[in-house]
VOBA-1610 file (N, C-alpha, C; in pm, whole numbers, padded with zeros to 5 digits, always signed):
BEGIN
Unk+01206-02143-01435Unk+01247-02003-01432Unk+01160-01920-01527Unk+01139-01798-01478Unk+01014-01695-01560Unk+01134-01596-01606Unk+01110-01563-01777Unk+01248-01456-01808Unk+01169-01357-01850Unk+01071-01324-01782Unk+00992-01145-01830Unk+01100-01089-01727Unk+01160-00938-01782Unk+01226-00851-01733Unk+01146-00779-01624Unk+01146-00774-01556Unk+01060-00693-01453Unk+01101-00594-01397Unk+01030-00536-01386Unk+01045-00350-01281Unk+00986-00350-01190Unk+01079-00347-01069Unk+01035-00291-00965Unk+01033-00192-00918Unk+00950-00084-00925Unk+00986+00078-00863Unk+00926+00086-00735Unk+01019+00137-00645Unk+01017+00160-00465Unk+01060+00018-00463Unk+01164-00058-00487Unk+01225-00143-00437Unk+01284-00181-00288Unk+01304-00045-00280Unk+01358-00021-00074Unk+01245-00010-00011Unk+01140-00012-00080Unk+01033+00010+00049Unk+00973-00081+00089Unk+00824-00070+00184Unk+00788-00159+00263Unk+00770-00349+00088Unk+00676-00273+00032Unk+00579-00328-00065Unk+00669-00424-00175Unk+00782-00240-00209Unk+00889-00286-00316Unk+00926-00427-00313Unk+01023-00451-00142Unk+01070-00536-00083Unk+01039-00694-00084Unk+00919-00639-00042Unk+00812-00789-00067Unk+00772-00795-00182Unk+00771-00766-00290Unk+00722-00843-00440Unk+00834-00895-00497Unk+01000-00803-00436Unk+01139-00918-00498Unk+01127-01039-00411Unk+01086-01002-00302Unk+01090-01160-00248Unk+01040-01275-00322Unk+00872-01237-00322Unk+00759-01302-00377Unk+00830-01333-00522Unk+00864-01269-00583Unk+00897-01270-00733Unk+01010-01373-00733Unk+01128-01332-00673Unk+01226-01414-00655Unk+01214-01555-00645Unk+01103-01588-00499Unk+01082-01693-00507Unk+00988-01798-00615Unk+00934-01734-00664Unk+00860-01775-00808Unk+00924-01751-00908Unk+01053-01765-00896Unk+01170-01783-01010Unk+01170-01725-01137Unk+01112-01585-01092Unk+01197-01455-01233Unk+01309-01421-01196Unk+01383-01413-01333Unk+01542-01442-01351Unk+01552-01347-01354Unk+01501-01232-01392Unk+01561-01089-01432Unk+01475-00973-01384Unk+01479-00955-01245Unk+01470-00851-01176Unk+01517-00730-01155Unk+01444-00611-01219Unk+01513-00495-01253Unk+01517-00401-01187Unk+01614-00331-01093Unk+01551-00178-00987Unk+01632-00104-01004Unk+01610+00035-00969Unk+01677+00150-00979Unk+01666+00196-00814Unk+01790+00238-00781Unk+01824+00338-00637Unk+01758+00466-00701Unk+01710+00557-00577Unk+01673+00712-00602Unk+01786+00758-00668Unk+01917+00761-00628Unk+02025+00812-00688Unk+02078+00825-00836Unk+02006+00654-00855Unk+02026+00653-00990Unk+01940+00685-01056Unk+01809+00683-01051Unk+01657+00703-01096Unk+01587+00792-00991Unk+01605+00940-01050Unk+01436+01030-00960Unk+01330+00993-01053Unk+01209+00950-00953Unk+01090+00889-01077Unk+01046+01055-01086Unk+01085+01145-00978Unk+00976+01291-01054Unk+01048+01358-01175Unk+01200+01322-01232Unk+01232+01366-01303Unk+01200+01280-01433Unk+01108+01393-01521Unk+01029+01252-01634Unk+01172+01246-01763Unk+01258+01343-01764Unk+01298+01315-01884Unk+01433+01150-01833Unk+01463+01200-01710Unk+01535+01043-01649Unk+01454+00935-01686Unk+01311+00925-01658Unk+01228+00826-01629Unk+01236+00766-01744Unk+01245+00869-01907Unk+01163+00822-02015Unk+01327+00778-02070Unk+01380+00818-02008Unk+01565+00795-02070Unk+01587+00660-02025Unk+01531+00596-01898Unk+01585+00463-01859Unk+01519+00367-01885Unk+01364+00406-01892Unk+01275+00274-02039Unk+01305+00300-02150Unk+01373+00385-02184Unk+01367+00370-02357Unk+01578+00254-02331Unk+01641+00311-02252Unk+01757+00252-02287Unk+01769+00055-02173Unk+01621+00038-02150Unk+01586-00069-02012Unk+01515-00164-02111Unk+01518-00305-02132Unk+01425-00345-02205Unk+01345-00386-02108Unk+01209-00356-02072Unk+01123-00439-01950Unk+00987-00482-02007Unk+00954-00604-01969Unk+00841-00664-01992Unk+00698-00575-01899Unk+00767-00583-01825Unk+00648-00579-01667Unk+00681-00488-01585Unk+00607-00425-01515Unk+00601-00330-01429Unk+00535-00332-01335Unk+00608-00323-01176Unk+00533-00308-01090Unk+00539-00159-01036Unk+00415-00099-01031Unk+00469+00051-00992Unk+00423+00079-00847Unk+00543-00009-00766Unk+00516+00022-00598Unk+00552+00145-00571Unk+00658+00229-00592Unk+00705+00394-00534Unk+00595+00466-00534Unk+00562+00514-00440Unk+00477+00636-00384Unk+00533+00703-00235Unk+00513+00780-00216Unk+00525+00883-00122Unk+00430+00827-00025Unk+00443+00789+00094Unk+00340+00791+00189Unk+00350+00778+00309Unk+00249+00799+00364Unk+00212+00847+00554Unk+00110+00846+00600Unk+00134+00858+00739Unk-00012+00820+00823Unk-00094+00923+00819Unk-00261+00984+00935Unk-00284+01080+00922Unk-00182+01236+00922Unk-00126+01179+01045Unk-00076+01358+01076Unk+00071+01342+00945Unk+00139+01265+00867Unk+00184+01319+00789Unk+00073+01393+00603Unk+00013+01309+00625Unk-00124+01358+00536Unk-00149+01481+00528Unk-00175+01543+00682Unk-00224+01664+00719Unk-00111+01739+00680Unk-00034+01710+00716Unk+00037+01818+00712Unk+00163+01850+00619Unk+00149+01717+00530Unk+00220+01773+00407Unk+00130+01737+00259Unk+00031+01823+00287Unk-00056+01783+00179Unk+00007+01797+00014Unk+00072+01909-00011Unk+00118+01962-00118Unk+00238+01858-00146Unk+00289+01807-00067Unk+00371+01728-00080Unk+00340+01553-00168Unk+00227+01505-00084Unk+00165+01395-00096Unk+00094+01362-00270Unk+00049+01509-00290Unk-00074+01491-00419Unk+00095+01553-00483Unk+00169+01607-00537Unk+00244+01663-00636Unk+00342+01534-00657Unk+00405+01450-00551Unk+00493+01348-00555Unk+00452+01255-00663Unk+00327+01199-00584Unk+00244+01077-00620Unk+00187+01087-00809Unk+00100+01222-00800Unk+00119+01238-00911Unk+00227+01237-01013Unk+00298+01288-00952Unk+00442+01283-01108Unk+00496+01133-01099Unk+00546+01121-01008Unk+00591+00953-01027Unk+00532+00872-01105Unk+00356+00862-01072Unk+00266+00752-01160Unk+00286+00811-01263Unk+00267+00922-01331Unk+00234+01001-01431Unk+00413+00958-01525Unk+00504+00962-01512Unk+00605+00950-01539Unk+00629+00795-01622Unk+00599+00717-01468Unk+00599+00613-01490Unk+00517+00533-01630Unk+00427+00593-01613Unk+00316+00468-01670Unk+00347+00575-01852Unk+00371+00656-01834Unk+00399+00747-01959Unk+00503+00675-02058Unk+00651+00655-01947Unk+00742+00604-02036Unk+00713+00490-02046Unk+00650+00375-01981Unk+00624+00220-02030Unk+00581+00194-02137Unk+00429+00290-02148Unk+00413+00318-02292Unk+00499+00331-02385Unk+00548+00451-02408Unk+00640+00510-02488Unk+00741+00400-02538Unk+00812+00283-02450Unk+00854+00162-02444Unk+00825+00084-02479Unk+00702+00065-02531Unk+00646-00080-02540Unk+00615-00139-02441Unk+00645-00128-02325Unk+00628-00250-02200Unk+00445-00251-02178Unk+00415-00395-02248Unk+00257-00380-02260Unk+00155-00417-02101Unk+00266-00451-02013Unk+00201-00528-01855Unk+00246-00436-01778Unk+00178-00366-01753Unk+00222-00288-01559Unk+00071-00279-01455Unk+00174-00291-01382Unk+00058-00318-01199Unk+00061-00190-01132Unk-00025-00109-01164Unk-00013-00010-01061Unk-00104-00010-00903Unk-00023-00012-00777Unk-00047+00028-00638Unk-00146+00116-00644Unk-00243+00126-00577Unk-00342+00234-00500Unk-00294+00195-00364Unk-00444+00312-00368Unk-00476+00264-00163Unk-00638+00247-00152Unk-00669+00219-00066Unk-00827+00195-00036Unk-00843+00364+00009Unk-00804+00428+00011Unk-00866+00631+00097Unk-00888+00651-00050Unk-00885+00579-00158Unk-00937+00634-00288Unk-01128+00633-00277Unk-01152+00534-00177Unk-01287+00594-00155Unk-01397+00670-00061Unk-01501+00715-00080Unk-01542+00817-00001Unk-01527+00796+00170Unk-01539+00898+00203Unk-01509+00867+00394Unk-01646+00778+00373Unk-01750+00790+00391Unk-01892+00733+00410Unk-01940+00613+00300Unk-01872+00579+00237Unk-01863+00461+00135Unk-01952+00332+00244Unk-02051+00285+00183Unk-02103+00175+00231Unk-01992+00076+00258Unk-02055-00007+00373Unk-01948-00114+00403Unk-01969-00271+00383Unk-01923-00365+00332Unk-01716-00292+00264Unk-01745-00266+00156Unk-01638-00157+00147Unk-01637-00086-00001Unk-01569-00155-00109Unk-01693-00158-00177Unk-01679-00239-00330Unk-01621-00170-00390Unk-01553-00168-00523Unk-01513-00122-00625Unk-01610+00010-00681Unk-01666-00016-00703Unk-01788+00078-00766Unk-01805+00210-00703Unk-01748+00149-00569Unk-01768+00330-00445Unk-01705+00422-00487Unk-01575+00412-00622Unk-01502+00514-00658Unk-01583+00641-00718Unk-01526+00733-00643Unk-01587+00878-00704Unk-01779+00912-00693Unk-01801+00821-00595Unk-01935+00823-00517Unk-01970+00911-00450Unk-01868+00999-00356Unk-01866+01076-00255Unk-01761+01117-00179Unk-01751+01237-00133Unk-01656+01284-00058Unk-01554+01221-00010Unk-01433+01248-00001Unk-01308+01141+00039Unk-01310+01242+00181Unk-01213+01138+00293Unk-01188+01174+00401Unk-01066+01297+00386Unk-01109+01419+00435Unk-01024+01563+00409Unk-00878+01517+00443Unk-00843+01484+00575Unk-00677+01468+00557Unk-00631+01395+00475Unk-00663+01320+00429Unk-00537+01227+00325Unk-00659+01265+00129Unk-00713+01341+00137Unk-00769+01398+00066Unk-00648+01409-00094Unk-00552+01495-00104Unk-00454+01518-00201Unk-00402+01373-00211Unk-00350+01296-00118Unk-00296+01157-00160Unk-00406+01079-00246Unk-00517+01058-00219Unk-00607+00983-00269Unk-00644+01049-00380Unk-00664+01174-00413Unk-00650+01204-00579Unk-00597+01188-00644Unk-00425+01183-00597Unk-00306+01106-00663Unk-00364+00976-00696Unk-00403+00899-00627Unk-00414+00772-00638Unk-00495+00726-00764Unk-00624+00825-00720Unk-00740+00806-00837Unk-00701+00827-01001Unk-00594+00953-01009Unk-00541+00971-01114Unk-00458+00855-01153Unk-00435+00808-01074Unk-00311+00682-01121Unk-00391+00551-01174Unk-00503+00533-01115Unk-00638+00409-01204Unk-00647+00497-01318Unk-00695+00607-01291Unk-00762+00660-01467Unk-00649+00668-01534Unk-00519+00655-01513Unk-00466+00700-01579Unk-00403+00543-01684Unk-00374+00445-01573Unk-00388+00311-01655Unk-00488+00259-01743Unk-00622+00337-01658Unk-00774+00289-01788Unk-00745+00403-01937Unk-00704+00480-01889Unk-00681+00550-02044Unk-00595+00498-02116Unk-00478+00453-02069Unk-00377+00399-02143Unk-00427+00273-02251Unk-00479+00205-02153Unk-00575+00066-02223Unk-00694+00091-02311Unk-00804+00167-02301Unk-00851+00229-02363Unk-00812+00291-02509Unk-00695+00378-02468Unk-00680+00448-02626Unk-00546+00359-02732Unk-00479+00277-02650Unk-00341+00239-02701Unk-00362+00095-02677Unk-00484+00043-02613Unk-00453-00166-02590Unk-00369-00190-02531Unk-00275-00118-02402Unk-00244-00165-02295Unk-00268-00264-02242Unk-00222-00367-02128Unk-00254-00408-02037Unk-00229-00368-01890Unk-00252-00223-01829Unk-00284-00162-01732Unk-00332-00237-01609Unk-00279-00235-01522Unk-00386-00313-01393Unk-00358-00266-01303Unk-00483-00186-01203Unk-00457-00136-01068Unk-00506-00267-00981Unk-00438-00247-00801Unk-00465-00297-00723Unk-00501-00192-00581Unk-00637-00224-00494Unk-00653-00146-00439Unk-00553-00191-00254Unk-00489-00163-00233Unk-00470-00253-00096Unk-00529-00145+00010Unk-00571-00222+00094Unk-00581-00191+00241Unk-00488-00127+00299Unk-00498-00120+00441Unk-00357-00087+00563Unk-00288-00218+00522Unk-00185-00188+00505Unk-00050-00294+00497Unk+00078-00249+00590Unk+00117-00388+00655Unk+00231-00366+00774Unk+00310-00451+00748Unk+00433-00441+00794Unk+00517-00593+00793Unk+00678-00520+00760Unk+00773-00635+00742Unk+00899-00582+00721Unk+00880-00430+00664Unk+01005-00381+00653Unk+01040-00253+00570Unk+00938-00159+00601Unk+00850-00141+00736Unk+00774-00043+00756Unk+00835+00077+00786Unk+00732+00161+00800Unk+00803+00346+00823Unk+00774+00319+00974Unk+00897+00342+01062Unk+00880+00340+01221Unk+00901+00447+01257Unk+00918+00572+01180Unk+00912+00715+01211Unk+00854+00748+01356Unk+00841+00807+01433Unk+00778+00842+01514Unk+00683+00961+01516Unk+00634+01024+01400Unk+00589+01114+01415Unk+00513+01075+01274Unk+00515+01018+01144Unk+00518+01020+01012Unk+00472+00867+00947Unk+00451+00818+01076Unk+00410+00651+00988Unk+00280+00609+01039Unk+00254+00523+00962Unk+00104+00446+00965Unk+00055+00390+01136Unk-00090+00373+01175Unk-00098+00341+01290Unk-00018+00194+01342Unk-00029+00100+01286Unk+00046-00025+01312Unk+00189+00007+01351Unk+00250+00046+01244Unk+00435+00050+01312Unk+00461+00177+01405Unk+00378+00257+01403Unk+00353+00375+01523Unk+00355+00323+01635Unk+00259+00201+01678Unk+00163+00144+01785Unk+00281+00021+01843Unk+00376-00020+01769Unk+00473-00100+01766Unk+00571-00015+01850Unk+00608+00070+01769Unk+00713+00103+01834Unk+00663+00195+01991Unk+00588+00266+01985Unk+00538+00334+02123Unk+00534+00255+02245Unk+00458+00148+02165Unk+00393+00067+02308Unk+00583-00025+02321Unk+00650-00059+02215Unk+00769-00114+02248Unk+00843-00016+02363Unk+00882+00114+02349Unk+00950+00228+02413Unk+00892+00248+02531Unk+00757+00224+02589Unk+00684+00184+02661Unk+00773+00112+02769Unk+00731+00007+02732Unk+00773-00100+02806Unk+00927-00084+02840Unk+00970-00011+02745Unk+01137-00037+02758Unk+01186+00076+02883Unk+01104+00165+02880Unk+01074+00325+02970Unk+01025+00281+03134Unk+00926+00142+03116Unk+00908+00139+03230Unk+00742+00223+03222Unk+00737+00263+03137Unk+00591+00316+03156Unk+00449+00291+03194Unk+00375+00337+03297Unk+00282+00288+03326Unk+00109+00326+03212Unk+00195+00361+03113Unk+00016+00423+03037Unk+00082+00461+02888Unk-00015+00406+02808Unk+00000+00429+02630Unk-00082+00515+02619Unk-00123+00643+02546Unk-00236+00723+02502Unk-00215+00715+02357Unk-00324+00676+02319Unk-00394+00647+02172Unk-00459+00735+02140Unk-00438+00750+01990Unk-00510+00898+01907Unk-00638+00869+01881Unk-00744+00931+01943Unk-00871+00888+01883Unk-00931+00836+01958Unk-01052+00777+01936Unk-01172+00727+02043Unk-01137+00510+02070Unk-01077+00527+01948Unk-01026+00346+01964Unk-01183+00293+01882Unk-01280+00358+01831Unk-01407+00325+01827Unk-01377+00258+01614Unk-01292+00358+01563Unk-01297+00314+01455Unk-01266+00211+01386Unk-01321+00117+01294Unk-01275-00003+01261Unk-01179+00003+01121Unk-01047-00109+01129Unk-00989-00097+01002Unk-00914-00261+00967Unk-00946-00274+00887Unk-00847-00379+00837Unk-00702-00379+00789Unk-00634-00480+00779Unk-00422-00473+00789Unk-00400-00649+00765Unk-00343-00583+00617Unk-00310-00703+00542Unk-00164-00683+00564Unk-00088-00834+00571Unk+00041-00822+00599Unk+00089-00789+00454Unk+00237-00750+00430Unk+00295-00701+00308Unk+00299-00823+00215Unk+00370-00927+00301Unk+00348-01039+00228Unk+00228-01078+00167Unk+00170-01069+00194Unk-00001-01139+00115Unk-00031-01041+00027Unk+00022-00926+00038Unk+00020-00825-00080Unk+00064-00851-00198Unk+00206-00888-00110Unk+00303-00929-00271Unk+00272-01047-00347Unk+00206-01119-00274Unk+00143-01297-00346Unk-00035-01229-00465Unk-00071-01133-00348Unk-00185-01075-00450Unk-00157-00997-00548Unk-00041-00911-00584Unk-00030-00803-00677Unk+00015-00950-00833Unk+00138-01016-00764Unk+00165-01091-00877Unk+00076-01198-00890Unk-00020-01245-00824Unk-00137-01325-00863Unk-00199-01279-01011Unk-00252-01114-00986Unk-00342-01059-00999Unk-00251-01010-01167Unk-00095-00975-01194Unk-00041-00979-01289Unk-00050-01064-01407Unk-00055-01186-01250Unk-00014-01317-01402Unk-00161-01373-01468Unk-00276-01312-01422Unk-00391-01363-01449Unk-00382-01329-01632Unk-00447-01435-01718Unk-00404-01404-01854Unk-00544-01281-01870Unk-00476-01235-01997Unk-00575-01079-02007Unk-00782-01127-02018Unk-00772-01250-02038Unk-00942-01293-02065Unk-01012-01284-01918Unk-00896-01355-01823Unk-00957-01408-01701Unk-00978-01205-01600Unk-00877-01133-01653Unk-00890-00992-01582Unk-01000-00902-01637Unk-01060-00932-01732Unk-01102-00855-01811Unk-01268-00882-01788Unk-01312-01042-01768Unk-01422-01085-01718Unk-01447-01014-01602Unk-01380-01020-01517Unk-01398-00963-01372Unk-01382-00829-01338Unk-01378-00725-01467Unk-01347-00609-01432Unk-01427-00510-01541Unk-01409-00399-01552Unk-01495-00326-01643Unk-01384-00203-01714Unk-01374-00181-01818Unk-01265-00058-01860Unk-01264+00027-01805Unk-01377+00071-01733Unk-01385+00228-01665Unk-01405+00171-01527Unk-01369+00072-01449Unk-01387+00011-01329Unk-01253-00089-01344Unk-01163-00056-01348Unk-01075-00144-01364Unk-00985-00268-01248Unk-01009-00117-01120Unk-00934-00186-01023Unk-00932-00275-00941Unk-00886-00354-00879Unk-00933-00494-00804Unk-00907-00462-00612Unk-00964-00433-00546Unk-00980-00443-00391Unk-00873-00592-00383Unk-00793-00540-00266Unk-00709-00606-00217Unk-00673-00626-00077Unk-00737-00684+00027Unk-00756-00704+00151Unk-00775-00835+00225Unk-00785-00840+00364Unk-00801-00939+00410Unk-00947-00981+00459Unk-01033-00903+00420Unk-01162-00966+00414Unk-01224-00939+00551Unk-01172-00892+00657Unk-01219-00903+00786Unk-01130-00707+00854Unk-01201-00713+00978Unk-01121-00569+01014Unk-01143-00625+01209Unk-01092-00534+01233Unk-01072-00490+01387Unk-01100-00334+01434Unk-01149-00279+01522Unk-01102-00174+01600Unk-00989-00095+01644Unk-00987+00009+01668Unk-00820+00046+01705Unk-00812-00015+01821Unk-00907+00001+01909Unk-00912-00019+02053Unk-00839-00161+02039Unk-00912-00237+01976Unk-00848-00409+01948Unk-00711-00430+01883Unk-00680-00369+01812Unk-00534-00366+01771Unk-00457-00293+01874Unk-00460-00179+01906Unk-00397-00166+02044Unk-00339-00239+02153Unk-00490-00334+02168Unk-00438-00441+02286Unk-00411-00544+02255Unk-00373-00589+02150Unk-00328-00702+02057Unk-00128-00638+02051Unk-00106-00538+02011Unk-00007-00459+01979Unk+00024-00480+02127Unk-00007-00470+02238Unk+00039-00453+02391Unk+00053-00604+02452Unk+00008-00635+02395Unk+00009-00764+02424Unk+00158-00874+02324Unk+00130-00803+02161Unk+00271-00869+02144Unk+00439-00807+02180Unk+00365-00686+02200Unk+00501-00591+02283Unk+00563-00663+02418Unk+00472-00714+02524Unk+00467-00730+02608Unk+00419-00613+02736Unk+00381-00537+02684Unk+00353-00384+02740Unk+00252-00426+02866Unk+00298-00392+03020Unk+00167-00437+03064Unk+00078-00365+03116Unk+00105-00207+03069Unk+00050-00098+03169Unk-00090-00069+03098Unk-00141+00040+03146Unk-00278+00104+03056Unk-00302+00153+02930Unk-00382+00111+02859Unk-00405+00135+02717Unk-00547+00249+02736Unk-00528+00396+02705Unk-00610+00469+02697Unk-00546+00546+02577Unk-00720+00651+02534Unk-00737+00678+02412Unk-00744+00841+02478Unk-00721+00925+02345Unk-00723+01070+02368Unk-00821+01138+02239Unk-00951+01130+02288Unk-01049+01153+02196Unk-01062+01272+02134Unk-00980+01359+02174Unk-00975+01501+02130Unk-00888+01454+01973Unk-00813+01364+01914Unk-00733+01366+01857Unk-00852+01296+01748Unk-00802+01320+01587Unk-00894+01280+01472Unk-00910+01135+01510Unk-01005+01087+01461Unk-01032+00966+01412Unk-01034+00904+01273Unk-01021+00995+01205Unk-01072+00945+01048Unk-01180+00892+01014Unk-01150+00822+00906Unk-01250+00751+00863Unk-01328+00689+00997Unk-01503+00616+00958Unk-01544+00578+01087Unk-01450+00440+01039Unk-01521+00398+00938Unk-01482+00229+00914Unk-01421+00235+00780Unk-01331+00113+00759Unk-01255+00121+00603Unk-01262-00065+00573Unk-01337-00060+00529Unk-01297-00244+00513Unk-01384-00283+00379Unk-01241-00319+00270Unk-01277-00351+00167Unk-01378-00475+00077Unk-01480-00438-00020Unk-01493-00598-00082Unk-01377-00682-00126Unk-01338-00757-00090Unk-01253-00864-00191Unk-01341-00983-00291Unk-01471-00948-00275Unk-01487-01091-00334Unk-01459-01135-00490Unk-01395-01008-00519Unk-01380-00991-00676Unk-01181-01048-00690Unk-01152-01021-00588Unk-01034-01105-00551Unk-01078-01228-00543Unk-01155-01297-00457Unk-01159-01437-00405Unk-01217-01506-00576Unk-01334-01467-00640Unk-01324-01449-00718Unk-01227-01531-00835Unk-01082-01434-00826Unk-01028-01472-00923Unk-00907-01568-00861Unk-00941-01607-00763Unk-00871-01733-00700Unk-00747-01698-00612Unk-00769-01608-00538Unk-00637-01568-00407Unk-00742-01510-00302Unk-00701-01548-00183Unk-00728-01508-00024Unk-00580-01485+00048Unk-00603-01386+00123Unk-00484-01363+00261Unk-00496-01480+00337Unk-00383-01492+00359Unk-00303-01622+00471Unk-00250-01587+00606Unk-00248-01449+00586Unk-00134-01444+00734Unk-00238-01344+00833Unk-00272-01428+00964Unk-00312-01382+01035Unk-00226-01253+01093Unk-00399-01170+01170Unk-00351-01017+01256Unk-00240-01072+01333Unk-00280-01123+01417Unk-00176-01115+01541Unk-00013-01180+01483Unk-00066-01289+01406Unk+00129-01353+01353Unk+00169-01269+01241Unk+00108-01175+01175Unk+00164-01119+01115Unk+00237-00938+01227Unk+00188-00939+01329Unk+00233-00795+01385Unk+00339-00890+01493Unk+00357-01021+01539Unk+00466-01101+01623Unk+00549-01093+01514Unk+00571-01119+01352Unk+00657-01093+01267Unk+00712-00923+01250Unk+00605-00873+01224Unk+00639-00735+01218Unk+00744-00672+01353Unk+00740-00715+01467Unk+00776-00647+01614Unk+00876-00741+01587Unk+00922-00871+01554Unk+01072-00904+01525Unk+01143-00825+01458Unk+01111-00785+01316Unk+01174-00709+01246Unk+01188-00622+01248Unk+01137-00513+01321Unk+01145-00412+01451Unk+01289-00366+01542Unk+01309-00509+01566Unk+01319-00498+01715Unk+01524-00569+01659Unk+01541-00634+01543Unk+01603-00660+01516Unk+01679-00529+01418Unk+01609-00476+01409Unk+01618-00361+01319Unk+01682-00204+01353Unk+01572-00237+01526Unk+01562-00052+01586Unk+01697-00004+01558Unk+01773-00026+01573Unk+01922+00060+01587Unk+01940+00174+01438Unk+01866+00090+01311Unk+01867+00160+01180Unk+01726+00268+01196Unk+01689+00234+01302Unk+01546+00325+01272Unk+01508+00384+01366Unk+01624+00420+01420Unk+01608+00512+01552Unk+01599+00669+01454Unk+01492+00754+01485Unk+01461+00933+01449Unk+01413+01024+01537
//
C-alpha cells in the first residue's frame, strides 16, 4: 500500500476517472477529491482554504474545461478564462501548502499549427498555434510556465504532461461540444439506429491525428509522477519541462471514420463535407522522451474505441442532450 495523500482534481471526468482507477489499483490508500459543489477550483480563496485545511502529498491537476473544434470556436472567452484560473489557483495553493509533487495536464494544441512532424517538445512557442482552439492552448502554455516557475524560484517538484487526443470511458458525448472520437461514436451509432443510409464528416478526412486511450494516460501521468526527481530532471530541461504523451503512431480522419463505422456496425456511406474546418493538417507527437524514461501505450486504436462504444452504449440513457 502507497500512503501519499493524493489529489485528484476533475475526478468526474474523462482523465480524473482513470488515474483513481490506475491509482487505486496501484494501491494508494488515501485518495482525495472534491465535487464542484464542494470545491469551485475558479474560486481561489475556496481553493487556498481547502489545501491549507487538506493535508496532500501529490497532485494531479486533471480539471480543465474542454472541447472539440466548434466548442473552441465558439466559446473562446470561456476556454482561456476557465483554464487559466483553475491551474492558476491550483498550483498557487499547493505551494502555499507545502504539497512539493504535482502533475499538471496539458494538451498537445500547445504547439504551433505547422510544428514539424512529430512534434517534439522544443516546438513550444516556435510558431503560430492553430486560431480555433487558440485561447485554450494559451491556458495550457501558462499552466507549464507556470509549474517551471514554481520550481525555479521555490524548488518545487512541478511536472507537466503533454497528452494527445484521448478517448475512452467518461467521454463528452455531447452532440454538438465534444471531441471527434465520441462525436463519431455516437453519430455513426444514431446512424445505424435511424436506419440511415449516409454519415457526413467535417472536413476533407485528409488530416492526420493520433488517440491515446484514457487508460494509457492514466498508467503514463503516474509513471511519469513516480519517476524519482534525478531520473525527471535528466530527461528534461527547467525551461523545457514538459514530457509528450502519446501513442507514437496516428491515422487519418478518413481512417478513423471507417474504423468508427465499422465498430458501430454502421453499414451505409461514409462521406466528408469539405466546406467544414479541418484544423490542424497533422498533430502527432514525439514520445521518445517518454519511451525514454521507460513507458509505451498498450491499448490499441480499434480495441480501445470497441471499449469506448461499450461504454457508450451502456451508458446512452445518462447522455442523452
Amino acid at each position: 500500500m502507497r500512503a501519499q495523500r493524493v489529489f485528484v482534481s476533475g475526478h468526474r471526468g474523462m482523465v480524473g476517472t482513470a488515474l483513481l482507477r490506475r491509482l487505486t489499483a496501484l494501491g494508494y490508500e488515501h485518495l482525495i477529491t472534491a465535487s464542484h459543489r464542494k470545491l469551485d477550483l475558479l474560486d481561489q480563496c475556496a481553493v487556498s482554504a481547502f489545501f491549507a485545511a487538506t493535508r496532500i502529498d501529490q497532485v494531479y491537476l486533471a480539471a480543465a474545461k474542454v472541447g472539440g473544434i466548434h466548442a473552441n470556436d465558439t466559446y473562446p472567452a470561456d476556454f482561456i478564462y476557465d483554464n487559466l484560473m483553475i491551474e492558476a489557483n491550483v498550483i498557487q495553493a499547493a505551494h502555499r501548502a507545502g504539497t512539493q509533487k504535482l502533475l499538471f495536464l496539458g494538451s498537445s494544441c500547445i504547439y504551433p499549427k505547422h510544428a514539424p512532424q512529430p512534434m517534439e517538445e522544443s516546438a513550444l512557442l516556435s510558431g503560430p498555434l492553430e486560431p480555433t482552439n487558440e485561447p485554450y492552448a494559451v491556458a495550457k502554455i501558462a499552466g507549464i510556465k507556470l509549474c517551471e516557475s514554481f520550481n525555479r524560484q521555490y524548488g518545487r517538484d512541478y511536472r507537466s504532461v503533454m497528452p494527445t487526443n484521448l478517448y475512452g470511458p467518461h467521454d463528452n458525448f455531447h452532440a454538438e461540444n465534444s471531441h471527434v472520437i465520441p462525436a463519431l461514436l455516437r453519430r455513426f451509432h444514431e446512424a445505424k439506429q435511424n436506419a440511415e443510409t449516409e454519415v457526413i464528416v467535417w472536413g476533407t478526412g485528409t488530416p492526420r491525428r493520433e488517440f491515446l486511450h484514457v487508460d494509457d494516460m492514466a498508467a503514463a501521468c503516474v509513471h511519469v509522477m513516480e519517476l524519482s526527481p534525478e531520473v525527471y530532471r535528466a530527461h528534461t530541461q527547467p525551461m523545457l519541462s514538459h514530457i509528450n504523451v502519446g501513442a507514437g503512431v496516428d491515422c487519418t480522419i478518413r481512417e478513423l471514420a471507417e474504423t468508427i463505422a465499422r465498430v458501430t456496425g454502421f453499414q451505409g456511406r461514409v462521406t466528408f463535407n469539405a466546406s467544414m474546418p479541418d484544423g490542424t493538417p497533422r498533430k502527432l507527437l514525439d514520445v521518445s522522451r517518454l519511451k525514454a524514461l521507460g513507458w509505451e501505450a498498450r491499448i490499441d486504436l480499434e480495441e480501445g474505441l470497441r471499449q469506448s462504444y461499450a461504454w457508450f452504449l451502456d451508458h446512452q440513457e445518462q447522455l442523452r442532450a
